[in-house]
Each structure stands twice: as structure tokens, then as C-alpha cells.
C-alpha positions in Angstrom: -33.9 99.4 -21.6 -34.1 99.9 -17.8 -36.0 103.4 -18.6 -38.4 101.5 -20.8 -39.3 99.0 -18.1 -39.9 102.0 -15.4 -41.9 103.4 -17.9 -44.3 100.9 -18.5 -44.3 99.6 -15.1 -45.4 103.1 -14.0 -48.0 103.1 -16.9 -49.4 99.8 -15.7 -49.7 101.7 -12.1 -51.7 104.6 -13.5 -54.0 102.0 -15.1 -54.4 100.1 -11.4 -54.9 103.1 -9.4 -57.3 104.6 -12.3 -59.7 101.4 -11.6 -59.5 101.3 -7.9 -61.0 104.7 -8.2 -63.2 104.0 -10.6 -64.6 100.9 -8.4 -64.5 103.0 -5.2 -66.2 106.5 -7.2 -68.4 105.2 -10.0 -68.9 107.8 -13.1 -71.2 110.3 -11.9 -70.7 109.9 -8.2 -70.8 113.1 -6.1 -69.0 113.5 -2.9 -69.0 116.3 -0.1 -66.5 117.1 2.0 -69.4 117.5 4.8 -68.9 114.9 7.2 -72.2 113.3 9.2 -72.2 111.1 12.3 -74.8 109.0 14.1 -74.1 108.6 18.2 -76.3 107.6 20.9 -76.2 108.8 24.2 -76.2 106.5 27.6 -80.1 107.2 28.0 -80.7 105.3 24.5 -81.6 108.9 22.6 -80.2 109.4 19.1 -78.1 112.3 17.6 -76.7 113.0 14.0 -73.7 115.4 13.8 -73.0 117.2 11.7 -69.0 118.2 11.5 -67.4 121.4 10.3 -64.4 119.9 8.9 -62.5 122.2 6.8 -65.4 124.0 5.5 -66.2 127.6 6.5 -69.2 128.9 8.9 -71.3 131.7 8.3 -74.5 133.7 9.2 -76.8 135.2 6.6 -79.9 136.9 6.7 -81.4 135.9 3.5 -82.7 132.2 2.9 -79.3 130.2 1.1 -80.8 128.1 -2.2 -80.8 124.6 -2.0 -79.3 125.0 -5.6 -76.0 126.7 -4.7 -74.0 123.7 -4.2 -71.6 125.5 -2.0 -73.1 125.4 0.9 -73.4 122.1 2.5 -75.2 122.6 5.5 -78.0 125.6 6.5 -79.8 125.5 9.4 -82.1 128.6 11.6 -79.9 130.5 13.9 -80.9 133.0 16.3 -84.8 133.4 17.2 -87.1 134.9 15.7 -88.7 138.0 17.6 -92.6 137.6 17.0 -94.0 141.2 17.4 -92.4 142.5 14.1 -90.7 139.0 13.1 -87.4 140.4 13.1 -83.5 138.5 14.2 -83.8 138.6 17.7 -81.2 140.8 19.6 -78.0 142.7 18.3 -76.4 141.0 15.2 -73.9 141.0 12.3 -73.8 139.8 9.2 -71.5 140.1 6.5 -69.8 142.8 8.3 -72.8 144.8 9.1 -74.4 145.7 12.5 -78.1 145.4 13.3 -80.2 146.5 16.3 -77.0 147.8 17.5 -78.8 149.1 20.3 -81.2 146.3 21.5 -78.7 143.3 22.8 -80.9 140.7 24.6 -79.7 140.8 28.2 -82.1 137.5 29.2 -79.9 135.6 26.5 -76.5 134.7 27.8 -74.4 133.2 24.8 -73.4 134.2 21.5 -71.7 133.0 17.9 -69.1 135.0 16.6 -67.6 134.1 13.4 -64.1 135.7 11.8 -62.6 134.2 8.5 -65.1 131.2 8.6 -64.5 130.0 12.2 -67.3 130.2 15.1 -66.2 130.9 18.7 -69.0 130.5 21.2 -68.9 132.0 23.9 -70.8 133.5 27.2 -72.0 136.8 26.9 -72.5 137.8 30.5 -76.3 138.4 29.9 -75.0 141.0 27.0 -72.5 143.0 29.1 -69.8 141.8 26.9 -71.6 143.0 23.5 -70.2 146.8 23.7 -69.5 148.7 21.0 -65.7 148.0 20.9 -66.3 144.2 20.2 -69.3 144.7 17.8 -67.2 147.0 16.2 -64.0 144.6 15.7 -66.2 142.0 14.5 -67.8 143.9 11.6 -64.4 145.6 10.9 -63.1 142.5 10.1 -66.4 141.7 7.7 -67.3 139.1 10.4 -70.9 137.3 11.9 -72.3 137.3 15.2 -75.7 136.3 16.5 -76.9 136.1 20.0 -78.7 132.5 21.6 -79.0 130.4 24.6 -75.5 129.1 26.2 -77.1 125.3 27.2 -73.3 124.0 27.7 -70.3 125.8 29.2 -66.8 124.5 30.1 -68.1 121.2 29.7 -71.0 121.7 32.3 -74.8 121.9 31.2 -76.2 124.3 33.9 -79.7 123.9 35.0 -83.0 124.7 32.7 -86.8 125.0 33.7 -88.1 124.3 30.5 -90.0 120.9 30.8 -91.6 120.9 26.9 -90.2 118.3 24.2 -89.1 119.4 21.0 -86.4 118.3 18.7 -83.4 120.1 19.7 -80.1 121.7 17.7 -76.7 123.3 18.9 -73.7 124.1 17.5 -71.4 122.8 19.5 -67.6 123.1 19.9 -66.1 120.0 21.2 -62.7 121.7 22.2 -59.5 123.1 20.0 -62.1 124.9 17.4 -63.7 121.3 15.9 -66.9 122.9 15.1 -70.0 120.8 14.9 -74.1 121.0 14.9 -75.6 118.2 16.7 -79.4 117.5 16.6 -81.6 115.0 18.0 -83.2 112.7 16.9 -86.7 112.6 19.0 -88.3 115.2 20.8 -86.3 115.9 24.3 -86.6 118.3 26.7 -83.7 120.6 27.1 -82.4 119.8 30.1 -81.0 116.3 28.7 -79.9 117.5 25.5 -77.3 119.8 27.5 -76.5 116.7 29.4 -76.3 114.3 26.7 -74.0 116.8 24.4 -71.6 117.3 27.7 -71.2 113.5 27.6 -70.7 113.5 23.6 -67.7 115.3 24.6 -69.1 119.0 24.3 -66.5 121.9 25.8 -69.7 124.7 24.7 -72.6 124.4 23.0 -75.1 127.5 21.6 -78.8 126.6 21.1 -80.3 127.6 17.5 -84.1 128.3 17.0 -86.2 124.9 16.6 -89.7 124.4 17.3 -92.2 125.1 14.4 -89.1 126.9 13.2 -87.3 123.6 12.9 -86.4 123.2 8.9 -83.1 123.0 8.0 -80.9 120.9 5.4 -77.7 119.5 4.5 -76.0 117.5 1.8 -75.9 113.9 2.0 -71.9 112.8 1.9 -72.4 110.4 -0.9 -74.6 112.1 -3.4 -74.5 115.7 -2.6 -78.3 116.2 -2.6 -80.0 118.3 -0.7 -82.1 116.4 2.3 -84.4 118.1 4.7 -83.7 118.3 8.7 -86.6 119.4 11.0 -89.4 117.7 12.6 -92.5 120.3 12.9 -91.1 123.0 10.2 -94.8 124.4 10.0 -92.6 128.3 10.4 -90.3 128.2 7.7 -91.8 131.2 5.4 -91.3 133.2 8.9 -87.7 132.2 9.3 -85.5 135.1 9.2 -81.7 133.9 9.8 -79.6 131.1 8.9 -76.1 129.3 10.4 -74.3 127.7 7.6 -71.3 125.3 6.5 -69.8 126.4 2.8 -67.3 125.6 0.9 
């Protein structure tokens, strides 16, 4: 009789924790495991971040479909070199090495990604780029791209650029918890470095905005795609792209 009573007693708990989740994910609900934030900083300027989690990064070279439901978040990476539209500076992708031989030396940070984890990191105006570490990277089927260092150890040097844009980094706020941040209005650079440093950034990489802007993620509770990007007038002429995948 007692195994009877355990029985049904653990039946009626099935049923219970069956309708909690039913009330809590309705039929036909979609969830991602992409997680999104809204912060402020001390100035009164607005940012959405968007957090890495347990999902993998990545850098491509050809435009991700809004249809392939792996990837959750897809944004522009590296510049854009205008006289032949081309990824600006030496790169990998997918294990393979381009413009091997043309590092940008006026750009002093880089991505690298190995097994789905970014490390940023400060290229020393390119002198760390050699062969040996380009090499290691694409040995190991990795990603690397090269862009603007705006934070480092927590410190957001100075810039000259006065213009306002919408601004995006990746950003690592310290023990590999990977995130992009974006702003909400048009800033100028200078106090987006400062206003990541105090939303706890150790580093943070710049990625190509301007009429380059578009991007998109996946909303959290429905899992559709939703546009990211102020201007976005360049998007045909985009030619990289940072992601977040499953």
C-alpha cells in the first residue's frame, strides 16, 4: 500500500509541475538562451547588452540568415576598407588567413576567437600579429579580426574623435564574461569608453558602426529576429560579421 501512495503522490507532482510550466511557457512560446540587459550610465545615456552566456562567438565573412535560428546575435565587425570594400587588415576566419601580409599598424586591438571564446586584446599597433600567432590561430580552425582597443585594463585612454554616432563594442567585463554593449543615442567616443569602464568593462574592442550600423539579435521571449542599428544606409556594403550561436 505504501508504494501505491508514493506512486500517486509522485503522479500528482508531475501533474503540478506540468502546469506551472505550462502557466510560466504557454504552447508555442519560444525562448533563447541569449540574454539582453538595459543599464544607464551616471551621465543619463542608455545601453542594451547583449551577454554571451554559454553560447559560442564567431567571425564570418559571409552575411548569417536571419532564418538560421542558431545564431542569436550578428552584428558588423571589423571595418570596411573603402578603396576595394574589402575586411580591413589581416584576418581569419574559419581557420583561414587573409591579407596575411597587410596588418593595420594604426589599429591597435584585435578579437581572437578559439573553440567559441573571444579574447581581446592589444595588438601593439600590429607588432604582435606575426606569423607564429596567425598561424596558431588558424591551426586551431580559429577567428581573428583586427579594430580599435577603446578600453584597456579598465582604463578608456584618450580619443580625438568629436562626431556622434551610435556606438558598439564587445566588451569583456573580466574572467571571459563576454558581452556586446551598444548605445542607445548617438555619443561621441570618448564617453562611450568611459561609460563602458564604469559598466564594469576590464577591455572593450570597437566594431564598425556608422552607416554601417545594422545588426540583429533574437528577442529572449520569442526568438524573432529584431533589427539593431540606427543609420544602416551601408548594409549591402558590409563585408564581416561578429556573432553569438548556439
Amino acid at each position: 500500500m505504501q508504494v501505491k501512495k508514493n506512486n500517486r503522490a509522485y503522479f500528482l507532482l508531475l501533474l503540478v509541475c506540468a502546469g506551472l510550466a505550462a502557466a510560466f511557457f504557454p504552447k508555442g512560446t519560444k525562448t533563447c538562451a541569449l540574454k539582453v540587459e538595459r543599464r544607464a550610465s551616471k551621465g543619463g545615456r542608455h545601453y542594451t547588452i547583449f551577454r554571451q552566456g554559454a553560447l559560442r562567438a564567431d567571425f564570418v565573412l559571409q552575411r548569417p540568415s536571419k532564418n538560421d535560428t542558431s545564431i542569436l546575435l550578428c552584428i558588423p565587425a571589423a571595418f570596411t576598407a573603402l578603396e576595394d570594400y574589402s575586411v580591413d587588415g589581416v584576418h581569419i576566419s574559419q581557420g583561414k588567413i587573409y591579407k596575411k601580409n597587410k596588418v593595420n599598424r594604426s589599429i591597435g586591438g584585435a578579437v581572437m576567437i578559439v573553440d567559441g571564446k573571444a579574447t581581446l586584446f592589444s595588438t601593439k599597433k600590429g607588432a604582435l600579429l606575426t606569423d607564429s600567432l596567425l598561424n596558431k590561430i588558424a591551426g586551431k580552425k580559429g577567428a581573428l579580426f583586427q579594430q580599435i582597443m577603446i578600453v584597456q585594463k579598465s582604463a578608456a585612454p584618450s580619443f580625438k574623435d568629436s562626431s556622434y554616432f551610435q556606438r558598439r563594442a564587445i566588451v569583456d567585463f573580466g574572467k571571459g564574461k563576454i558581452a556586446v554593449v551598444e548605445s542607445g543615442e548617438s555619443i561621441r567616443l570618448a564617453e562611450f569608453a568611459r561609460d563602458l569602464v564604469e559598466l564594469g568593462a576590464l577591455h572593450a574592442i570597437y566594431t564598425d558602426m556608422g552607416a554601417w550600423d545594422e545588426g540583429w539579435y533574437r528577442d529572449p521571449g520569442d526568438c524573432k529576429a529584431a533589427t539593431i542599428g540606427l543609420l544602416r544606409s551601408q548594409t549591402e556594403k558590409q563585408t564581416n560579421w561578429f556573432v553569438f550561436k548556439k
